[in-house]
MIGU-874984 format. One record per atom (N, C-alpha, C, O, CB): residue in one letter; residue number from 1; x, y, z. Coordinates in nm, 4 decimals. Glycine has a CB too. Layout:
<sites>
<site residu="A" num="NUM" c1="X" c2="Y" c3="Z"/>
...
</sites>
This chain:
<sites>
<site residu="X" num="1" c1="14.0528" c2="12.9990" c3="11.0174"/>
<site residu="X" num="1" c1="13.9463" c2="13.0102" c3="11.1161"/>
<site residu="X" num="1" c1="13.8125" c2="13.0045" c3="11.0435"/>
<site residu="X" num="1" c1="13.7844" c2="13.0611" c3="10.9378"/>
<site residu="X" num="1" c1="13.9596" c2="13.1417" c3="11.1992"/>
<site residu="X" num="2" c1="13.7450" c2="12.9366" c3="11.1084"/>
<site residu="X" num="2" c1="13.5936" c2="12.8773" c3="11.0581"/>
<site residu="X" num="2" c1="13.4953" c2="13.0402" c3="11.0494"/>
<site residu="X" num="2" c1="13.5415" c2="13.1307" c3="11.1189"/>
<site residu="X" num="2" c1="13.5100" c2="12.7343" c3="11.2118"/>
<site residu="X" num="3" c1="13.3923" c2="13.0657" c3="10.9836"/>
<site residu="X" num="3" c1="13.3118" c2="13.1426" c3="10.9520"/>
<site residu="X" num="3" c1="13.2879" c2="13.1928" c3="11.0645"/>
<site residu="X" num="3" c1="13.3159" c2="13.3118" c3="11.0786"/>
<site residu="X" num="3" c1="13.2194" c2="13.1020" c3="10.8862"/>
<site residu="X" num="4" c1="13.2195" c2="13.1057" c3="11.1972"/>
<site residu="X" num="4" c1="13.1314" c2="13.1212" c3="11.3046"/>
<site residu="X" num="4" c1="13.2543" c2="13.1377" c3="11.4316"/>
<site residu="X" num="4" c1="13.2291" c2="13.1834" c3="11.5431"/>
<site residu="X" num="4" c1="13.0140" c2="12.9789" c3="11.3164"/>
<site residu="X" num="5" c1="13.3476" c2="13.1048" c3="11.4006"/>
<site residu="X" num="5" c1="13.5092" c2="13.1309" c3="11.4654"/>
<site residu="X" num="5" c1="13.4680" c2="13.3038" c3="11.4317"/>
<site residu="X" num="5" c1="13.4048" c2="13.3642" c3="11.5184"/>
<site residu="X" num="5" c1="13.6936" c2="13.0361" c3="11.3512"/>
<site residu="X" num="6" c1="13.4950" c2="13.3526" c3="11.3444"/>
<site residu="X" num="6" c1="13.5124" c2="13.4938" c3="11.3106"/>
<site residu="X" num="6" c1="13.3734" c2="13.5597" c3="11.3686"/>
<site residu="X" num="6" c1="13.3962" c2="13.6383" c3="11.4606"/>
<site residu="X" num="6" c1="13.5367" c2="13.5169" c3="11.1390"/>
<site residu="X" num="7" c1="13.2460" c2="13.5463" c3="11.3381"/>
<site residu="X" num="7" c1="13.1424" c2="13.5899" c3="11.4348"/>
<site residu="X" num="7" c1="13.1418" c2="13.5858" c3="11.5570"/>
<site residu="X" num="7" c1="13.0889" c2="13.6777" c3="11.6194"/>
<site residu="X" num="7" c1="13.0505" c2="13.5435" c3="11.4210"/>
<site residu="X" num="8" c1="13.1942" c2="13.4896" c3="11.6155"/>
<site residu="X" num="8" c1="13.2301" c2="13.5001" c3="11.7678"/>
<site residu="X" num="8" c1="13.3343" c2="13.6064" c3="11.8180"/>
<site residu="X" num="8" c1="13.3231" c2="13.6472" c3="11.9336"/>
<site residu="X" num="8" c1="13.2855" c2="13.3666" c3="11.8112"/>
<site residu="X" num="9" c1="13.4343" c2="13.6532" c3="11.7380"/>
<site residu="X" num="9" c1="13.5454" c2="13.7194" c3="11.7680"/>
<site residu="X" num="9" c1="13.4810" c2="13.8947" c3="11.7964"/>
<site residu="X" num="9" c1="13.4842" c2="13.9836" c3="11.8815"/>
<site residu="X" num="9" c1="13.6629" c2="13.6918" c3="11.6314"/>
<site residu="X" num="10" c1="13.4275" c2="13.8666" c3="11.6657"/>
<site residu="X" num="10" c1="13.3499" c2="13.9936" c3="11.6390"/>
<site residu="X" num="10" c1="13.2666" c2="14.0345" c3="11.7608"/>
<site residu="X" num="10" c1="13.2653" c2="14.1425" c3="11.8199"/>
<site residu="X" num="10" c1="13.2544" c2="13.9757" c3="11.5149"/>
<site residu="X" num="11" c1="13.1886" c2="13.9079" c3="11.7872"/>
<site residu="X" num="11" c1="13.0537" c2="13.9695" c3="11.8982"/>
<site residu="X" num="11" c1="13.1374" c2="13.9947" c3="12.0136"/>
<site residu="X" num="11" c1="13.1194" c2="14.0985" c3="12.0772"/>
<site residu="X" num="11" c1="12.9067" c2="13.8459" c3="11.9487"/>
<site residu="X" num="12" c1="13.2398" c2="13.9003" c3="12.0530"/>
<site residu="X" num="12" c1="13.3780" c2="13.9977" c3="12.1657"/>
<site residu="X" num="12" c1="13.4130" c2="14.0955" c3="12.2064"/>
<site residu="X" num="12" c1="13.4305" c2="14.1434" c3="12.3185"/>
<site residu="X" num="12" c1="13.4788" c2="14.0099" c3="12.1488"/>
<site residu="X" num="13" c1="13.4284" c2="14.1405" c3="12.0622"/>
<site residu="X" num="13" c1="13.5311" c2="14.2596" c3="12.0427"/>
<site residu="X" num="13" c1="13.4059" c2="14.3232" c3="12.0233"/>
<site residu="X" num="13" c1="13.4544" c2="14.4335" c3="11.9979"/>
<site residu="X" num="13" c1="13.6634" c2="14.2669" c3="11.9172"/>
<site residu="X" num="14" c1="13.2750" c2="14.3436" c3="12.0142"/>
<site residu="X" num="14" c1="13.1713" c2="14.4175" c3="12.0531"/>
<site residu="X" num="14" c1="13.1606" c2="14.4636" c3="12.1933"/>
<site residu="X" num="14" c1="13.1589" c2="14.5780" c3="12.2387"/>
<site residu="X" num="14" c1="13.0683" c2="14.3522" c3="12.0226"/>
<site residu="X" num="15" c1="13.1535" c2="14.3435" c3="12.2539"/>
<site residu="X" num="15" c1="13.1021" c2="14.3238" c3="12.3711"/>
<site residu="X" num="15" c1="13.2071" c2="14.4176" c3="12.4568"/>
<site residu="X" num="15" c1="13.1609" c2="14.5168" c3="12.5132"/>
<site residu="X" num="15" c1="13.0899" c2="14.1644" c3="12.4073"/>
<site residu="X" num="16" c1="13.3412" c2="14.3893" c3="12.4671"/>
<site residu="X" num="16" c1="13.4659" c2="14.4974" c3="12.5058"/>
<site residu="X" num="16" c1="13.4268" c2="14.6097" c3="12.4672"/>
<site residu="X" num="16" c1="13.4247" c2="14.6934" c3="12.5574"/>
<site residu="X" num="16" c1="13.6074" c2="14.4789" c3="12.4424"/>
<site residu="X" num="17" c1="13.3939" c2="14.6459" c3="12.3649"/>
<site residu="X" num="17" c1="13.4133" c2="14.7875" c3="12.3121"/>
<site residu="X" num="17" c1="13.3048" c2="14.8646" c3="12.4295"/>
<site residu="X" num="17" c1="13.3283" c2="14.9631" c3="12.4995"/>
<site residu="X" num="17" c1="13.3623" c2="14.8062" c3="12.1205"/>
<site residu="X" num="18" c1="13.1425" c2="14.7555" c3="12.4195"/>
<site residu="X" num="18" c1="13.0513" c2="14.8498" c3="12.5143"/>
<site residu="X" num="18" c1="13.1044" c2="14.8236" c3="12.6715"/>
<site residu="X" num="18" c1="13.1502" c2="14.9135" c3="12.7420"/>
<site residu="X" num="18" c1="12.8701" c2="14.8047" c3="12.4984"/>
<site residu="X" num="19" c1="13.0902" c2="14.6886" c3="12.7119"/>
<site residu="X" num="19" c1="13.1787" c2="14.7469" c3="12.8533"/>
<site residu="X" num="19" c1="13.2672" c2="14.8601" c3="12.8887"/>
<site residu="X" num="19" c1="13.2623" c2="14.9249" c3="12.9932"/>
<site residu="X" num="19" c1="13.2625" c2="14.6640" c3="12.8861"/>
<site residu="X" num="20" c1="13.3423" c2="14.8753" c3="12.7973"/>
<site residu="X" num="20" c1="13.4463" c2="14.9478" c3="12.8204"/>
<site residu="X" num="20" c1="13.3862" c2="15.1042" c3="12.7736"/>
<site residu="X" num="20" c1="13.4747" c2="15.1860" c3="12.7985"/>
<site residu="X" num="20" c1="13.5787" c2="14.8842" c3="12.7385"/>
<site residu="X" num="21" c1="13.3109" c2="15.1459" c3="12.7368"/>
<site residu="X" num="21" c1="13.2395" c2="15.2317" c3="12.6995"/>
<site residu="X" num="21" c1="13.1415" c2="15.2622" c3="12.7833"/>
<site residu="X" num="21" c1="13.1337" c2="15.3847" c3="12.7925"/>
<site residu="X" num="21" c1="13.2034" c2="15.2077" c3="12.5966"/>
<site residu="X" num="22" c1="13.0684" c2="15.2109" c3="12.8444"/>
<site residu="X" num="22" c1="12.9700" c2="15.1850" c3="12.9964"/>
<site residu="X" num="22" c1="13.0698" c2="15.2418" c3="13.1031"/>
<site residu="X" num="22" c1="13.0331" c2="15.3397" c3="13.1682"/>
<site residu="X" num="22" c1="12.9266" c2="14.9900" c3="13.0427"/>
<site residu="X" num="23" c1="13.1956" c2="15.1863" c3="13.1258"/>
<site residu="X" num="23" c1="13.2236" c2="15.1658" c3="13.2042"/>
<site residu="X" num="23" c1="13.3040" c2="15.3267" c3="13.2054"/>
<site residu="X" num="23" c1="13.2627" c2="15.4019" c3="13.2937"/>
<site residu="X" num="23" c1="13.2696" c2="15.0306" c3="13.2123"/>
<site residu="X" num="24" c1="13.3962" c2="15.3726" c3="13.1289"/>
<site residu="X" num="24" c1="13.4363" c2="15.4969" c3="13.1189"/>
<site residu="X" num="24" c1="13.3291" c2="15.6253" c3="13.1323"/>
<site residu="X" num="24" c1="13.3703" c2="15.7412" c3="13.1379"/>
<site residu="X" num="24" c1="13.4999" c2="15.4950" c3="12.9982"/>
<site residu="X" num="25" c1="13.2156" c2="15.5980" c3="13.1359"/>
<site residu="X" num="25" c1="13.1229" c2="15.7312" c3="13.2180"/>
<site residu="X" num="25" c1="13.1108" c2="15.7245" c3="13.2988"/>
<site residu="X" num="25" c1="13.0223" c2="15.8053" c3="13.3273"/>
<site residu="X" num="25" c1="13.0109" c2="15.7725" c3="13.2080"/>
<site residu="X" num="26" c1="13.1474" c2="15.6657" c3="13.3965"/>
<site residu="X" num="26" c1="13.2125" c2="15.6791" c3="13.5459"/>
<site residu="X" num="26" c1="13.3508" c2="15.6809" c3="13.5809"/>
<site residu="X" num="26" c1="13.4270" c2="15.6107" c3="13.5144"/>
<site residu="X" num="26" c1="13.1736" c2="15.5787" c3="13.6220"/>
<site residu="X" num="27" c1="13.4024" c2="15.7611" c3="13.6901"/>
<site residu="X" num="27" c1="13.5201" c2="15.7432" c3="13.7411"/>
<site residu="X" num="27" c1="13.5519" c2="15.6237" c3="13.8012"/>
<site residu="X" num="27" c1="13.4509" c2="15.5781" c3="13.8549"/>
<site residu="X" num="27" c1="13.5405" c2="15.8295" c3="13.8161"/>
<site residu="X" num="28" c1="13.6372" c2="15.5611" c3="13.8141"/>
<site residu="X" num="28" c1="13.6749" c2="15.4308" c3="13.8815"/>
<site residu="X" num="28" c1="13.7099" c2="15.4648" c3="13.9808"/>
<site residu="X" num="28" c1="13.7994" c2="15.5454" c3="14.0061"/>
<site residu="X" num="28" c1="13.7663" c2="15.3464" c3="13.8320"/>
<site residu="X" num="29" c1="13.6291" c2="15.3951" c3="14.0651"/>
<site residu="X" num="29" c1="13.6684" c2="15.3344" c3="14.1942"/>
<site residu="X" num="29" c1="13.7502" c2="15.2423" c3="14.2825"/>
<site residu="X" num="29" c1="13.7311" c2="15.1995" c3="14.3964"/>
<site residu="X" num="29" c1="13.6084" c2="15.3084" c3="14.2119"/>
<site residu="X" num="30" c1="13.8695" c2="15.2214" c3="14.1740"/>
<site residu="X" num="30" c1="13.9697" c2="15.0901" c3="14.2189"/>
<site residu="X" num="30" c1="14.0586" c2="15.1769" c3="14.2859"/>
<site residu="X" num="30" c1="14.0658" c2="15.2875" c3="14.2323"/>
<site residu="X" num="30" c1="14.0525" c2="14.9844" c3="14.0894"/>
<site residu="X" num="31" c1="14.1465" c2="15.1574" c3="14.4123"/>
<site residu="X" num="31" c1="14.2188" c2="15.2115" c3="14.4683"/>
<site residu="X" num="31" c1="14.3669" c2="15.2147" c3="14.4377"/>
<site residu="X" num="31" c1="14.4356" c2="15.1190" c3="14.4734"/>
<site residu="X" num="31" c1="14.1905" c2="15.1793" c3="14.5619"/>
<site residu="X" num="32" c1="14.4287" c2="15.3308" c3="14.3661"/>
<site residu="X" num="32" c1="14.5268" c2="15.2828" c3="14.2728"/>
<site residu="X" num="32" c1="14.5319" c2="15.3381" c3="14.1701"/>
<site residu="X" num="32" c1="14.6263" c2="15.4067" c3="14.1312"/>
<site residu="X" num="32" c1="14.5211" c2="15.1697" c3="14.2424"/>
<site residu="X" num="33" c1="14.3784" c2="15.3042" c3="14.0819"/>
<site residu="X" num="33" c1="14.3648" c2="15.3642" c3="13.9665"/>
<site residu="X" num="33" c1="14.2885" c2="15.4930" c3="13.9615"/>
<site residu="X" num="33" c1="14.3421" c2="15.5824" c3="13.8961"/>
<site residu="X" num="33" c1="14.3135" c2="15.2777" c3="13.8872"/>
<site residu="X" num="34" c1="14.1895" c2="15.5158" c3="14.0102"/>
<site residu="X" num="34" c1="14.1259" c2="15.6924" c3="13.9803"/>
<site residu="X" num="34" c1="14.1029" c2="15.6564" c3="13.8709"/>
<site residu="X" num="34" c1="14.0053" c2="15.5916" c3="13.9089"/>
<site residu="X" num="34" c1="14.2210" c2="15.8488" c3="13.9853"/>
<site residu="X" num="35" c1="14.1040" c2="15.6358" c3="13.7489"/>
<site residu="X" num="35" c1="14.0589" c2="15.6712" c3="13.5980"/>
<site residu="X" num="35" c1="13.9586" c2="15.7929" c3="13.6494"/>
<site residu="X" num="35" c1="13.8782" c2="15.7847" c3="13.7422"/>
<site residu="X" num="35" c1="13.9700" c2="15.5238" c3="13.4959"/>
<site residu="X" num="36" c1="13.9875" c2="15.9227" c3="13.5542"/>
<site residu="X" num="36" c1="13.8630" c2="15.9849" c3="13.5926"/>
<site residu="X" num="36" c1="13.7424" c2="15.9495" c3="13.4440"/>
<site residu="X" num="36" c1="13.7906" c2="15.8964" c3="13.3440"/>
<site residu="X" num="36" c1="13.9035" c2="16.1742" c3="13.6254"/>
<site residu="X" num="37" c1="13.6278" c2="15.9766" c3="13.4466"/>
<site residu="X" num="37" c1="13.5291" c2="15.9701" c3="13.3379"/>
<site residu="X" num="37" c1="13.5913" c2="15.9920" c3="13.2278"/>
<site residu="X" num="37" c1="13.6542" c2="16.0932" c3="13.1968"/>
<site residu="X" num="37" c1="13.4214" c2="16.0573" c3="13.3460"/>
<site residu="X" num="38" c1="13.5651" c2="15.8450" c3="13.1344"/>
<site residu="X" num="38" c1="13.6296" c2="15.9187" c3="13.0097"/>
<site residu="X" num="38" c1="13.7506" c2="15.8797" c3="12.9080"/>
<site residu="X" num="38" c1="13.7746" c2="15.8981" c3="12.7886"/>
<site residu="X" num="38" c1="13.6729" c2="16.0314" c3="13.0605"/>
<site residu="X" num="39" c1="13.8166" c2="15.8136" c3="13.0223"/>
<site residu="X" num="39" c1="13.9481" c2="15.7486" c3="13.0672"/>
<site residu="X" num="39" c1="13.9707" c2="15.5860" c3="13.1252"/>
<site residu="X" num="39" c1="13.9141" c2="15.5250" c3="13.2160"/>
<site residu="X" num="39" c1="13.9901" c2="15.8381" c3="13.1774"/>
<site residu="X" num="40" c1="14.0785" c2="15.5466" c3="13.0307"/>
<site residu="X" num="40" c1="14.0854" c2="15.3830" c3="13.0523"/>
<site residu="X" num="40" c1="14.1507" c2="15.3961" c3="13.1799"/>
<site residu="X" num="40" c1="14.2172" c2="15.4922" c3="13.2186"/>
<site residu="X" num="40" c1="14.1773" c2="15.2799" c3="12.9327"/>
<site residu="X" num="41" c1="14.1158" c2="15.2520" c3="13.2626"/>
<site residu="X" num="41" c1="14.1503" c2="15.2415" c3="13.3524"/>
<site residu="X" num="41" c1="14.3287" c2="15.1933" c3="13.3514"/>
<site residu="X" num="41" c1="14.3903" c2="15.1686" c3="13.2477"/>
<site residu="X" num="41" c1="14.0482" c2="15.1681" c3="13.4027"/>
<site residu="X" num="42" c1="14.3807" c2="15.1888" c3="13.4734"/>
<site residu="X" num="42" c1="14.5563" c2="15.1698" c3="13.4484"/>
<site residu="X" num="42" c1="14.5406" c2="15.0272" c3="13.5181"/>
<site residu="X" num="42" c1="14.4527" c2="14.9858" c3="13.5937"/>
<site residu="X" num="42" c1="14.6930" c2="15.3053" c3="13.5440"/>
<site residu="X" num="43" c1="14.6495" c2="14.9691" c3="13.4702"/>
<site residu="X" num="43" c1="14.6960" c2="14.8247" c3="13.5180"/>
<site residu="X" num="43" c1="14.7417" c2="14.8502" c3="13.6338"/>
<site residu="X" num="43" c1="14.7940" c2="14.9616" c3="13.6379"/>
<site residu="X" num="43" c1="14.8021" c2="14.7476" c3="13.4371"/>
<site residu="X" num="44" c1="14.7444" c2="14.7900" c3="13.7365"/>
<site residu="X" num="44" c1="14.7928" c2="14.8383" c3="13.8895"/>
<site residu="X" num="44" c1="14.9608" c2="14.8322" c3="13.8934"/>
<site residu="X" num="44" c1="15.0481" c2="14.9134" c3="13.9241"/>
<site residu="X" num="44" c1="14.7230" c2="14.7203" c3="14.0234"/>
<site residu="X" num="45" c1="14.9599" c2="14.7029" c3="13.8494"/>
<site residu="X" num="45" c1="15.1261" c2="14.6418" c3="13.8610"/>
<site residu="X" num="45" c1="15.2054" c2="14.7117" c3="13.7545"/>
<site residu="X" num="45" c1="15.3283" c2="14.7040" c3="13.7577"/>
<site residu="X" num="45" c1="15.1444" c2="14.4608" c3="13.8293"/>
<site residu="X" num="46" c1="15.1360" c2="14.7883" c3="13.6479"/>
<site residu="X" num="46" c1="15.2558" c2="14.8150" c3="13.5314"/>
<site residu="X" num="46" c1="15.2569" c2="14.9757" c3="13.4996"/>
<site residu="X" num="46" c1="15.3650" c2="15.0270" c3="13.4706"/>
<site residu="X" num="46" c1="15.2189" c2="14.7218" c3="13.3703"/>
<site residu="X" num="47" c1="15.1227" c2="15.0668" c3="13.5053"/>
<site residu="X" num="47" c1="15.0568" c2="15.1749" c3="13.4883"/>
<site residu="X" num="47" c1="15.0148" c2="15.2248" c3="13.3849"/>
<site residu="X" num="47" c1="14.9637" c2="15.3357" c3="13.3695"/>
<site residu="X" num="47" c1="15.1022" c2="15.2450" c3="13.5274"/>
<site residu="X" num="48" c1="15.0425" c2="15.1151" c3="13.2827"/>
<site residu="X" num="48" c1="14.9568" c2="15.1415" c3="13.1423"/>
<site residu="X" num="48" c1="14.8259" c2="15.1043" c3="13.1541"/>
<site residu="X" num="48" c1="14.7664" c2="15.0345" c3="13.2362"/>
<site residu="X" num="48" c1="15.0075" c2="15.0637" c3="13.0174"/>
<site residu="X" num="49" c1="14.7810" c2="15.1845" c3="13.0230"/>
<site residu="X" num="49" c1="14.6351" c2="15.1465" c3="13.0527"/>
<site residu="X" num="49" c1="14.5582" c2="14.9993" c3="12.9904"/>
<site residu="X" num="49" c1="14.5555" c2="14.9290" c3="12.8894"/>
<site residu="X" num="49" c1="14.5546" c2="15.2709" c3="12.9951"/>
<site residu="X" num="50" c1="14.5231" c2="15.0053" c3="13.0730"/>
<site residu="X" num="50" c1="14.4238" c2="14.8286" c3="13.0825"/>
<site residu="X" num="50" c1="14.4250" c2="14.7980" c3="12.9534"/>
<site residu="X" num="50" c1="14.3630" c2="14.8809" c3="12.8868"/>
<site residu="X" num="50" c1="14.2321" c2="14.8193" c3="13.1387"/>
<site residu="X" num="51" c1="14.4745" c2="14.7056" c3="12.8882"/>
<site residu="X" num="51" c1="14.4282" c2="14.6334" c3="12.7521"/>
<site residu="X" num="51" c1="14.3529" c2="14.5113" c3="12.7431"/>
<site residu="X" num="51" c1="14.2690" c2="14.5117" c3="12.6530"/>
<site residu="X" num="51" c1="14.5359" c2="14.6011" c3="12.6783"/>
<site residu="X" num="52" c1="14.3621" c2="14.3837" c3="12.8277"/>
<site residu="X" num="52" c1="14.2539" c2="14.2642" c3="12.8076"/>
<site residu="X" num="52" c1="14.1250" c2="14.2816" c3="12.8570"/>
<site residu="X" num="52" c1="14.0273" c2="14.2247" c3="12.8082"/>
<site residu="X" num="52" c1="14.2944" c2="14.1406" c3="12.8701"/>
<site residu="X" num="53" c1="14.1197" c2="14.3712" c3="12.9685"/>
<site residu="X" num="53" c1="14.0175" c2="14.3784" c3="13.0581"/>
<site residu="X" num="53" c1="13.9573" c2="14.5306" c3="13.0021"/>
<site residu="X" num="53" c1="14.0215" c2="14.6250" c3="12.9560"/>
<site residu="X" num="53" c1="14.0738" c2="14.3649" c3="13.2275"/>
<site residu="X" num="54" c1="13.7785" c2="14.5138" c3="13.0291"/>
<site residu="X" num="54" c1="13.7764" c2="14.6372" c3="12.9494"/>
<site residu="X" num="54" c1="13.7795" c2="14.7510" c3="13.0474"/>
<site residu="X" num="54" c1="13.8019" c2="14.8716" c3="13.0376"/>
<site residu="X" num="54" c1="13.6503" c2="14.6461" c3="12.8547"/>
<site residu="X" num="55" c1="13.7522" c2="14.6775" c3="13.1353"/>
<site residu="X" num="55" c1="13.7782" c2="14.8223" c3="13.3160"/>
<site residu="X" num="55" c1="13.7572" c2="14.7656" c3="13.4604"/>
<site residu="X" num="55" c1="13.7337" c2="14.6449" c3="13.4646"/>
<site residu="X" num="55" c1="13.6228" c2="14.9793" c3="13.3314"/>
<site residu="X" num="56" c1="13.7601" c2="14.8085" c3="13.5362"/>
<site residu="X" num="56" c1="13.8096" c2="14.7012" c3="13.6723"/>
<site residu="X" num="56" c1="13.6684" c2="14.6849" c3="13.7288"/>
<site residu="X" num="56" c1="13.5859" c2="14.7749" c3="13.7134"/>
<site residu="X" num="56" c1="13.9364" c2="14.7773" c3="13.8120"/>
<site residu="X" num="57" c1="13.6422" c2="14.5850" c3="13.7865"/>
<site residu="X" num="57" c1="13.5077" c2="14.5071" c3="13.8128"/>
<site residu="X" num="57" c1="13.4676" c2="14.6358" c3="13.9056"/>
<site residu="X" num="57" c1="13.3485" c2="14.6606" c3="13.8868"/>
<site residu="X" num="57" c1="13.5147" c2="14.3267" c3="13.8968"/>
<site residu="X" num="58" c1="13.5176" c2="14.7119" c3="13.9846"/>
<site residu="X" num="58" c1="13.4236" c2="14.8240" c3="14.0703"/>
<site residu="X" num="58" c1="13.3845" c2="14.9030" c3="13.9749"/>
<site residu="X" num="58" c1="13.2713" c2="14.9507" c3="13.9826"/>
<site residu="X" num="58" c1="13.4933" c2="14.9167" c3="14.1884"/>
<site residu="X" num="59" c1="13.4867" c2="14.9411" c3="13.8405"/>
<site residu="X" num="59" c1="13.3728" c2="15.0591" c3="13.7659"/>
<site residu="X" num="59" c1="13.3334" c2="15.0322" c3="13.6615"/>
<site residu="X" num="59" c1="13.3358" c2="15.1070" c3="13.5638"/>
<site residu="X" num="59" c1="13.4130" c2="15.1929" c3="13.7350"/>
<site residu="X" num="60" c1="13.2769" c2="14.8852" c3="13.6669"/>
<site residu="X" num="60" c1="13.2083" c2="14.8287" c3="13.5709"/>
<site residu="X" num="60" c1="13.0292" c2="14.7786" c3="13.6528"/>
<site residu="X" num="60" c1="12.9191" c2="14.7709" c3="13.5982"/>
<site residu="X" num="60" c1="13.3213" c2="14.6907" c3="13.5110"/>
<site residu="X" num="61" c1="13.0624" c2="14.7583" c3="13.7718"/>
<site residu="X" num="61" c1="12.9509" c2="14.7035" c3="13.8772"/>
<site residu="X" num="61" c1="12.9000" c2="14.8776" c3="13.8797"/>
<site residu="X" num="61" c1="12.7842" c2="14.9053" c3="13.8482"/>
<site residu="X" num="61" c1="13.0228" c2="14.6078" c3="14.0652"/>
<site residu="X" num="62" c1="12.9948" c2="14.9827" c3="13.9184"/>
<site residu="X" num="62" c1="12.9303" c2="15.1425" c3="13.9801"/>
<site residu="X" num="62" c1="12.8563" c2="15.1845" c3="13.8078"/>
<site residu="X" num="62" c1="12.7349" c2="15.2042" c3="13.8032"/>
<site residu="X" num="62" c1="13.1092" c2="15.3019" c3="14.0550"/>
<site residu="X" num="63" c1="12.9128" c2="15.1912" c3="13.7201"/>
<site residu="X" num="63" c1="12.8643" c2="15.1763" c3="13.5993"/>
<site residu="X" num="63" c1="12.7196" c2="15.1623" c3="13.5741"/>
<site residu="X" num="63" c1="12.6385" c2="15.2549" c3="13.5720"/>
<site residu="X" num="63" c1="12.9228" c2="15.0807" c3="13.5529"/>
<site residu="X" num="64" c1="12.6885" c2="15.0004" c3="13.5497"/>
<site residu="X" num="64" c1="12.5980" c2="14.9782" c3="13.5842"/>
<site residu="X" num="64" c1="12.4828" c2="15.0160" c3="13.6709"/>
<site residu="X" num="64" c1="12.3643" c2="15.0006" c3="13.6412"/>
<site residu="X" num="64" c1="12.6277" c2="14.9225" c3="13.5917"/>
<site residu="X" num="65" c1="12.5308" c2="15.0682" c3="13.7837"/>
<site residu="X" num="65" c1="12.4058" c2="15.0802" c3="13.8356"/>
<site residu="X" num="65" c1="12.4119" c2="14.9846" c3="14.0279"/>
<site residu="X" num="65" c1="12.3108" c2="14.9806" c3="14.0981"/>
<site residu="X" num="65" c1="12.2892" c2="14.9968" c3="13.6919"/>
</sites>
C-alpha cells in the first residue's frame, strides 16, 4: 500500500474514532438499541455492538446538535 493509501486509512480511522466519540455522549435514540451515554450502539439484527458504523444516524444527527 502506497504512502498516501496509509494517510487516508489513518484520517478514517480518525474520523470513526471522533464520530463515535461525539456520538456516545448521548443516549441513542434508535428503537431497539437504547445505548445509554457512554456506550456503543448494538447491531439490531445480531446484538453485538456496532463495529463498521461508528453509531446509528439518530445518535449521531441528536449528537450533533
Amino acid at each position: 500500500m502506497s504512502w498516501q493509501g496509509n494517510q487516508r486509512d489513518a484520517a478514517a480511522r480518525v474520523e470513526f474514532v471522533t464520530i463515535r466519540t461525539s456520538a456516545e455522549a448521548v443516549p441513542c435514540p434508535e428503537p431497539g438499541c437504547a445505548a445509554p451515554a457512554g456506550t456503543t450502539c448494538t447491531n439490531l439484527l445480531t446484538g453485538d455492538p456496532l463495529g463498521y458504523l461508528p453509531a446509528h444516524d439518530k445518535r449521531i444527527k441528536e449528537a450533533r446538535g
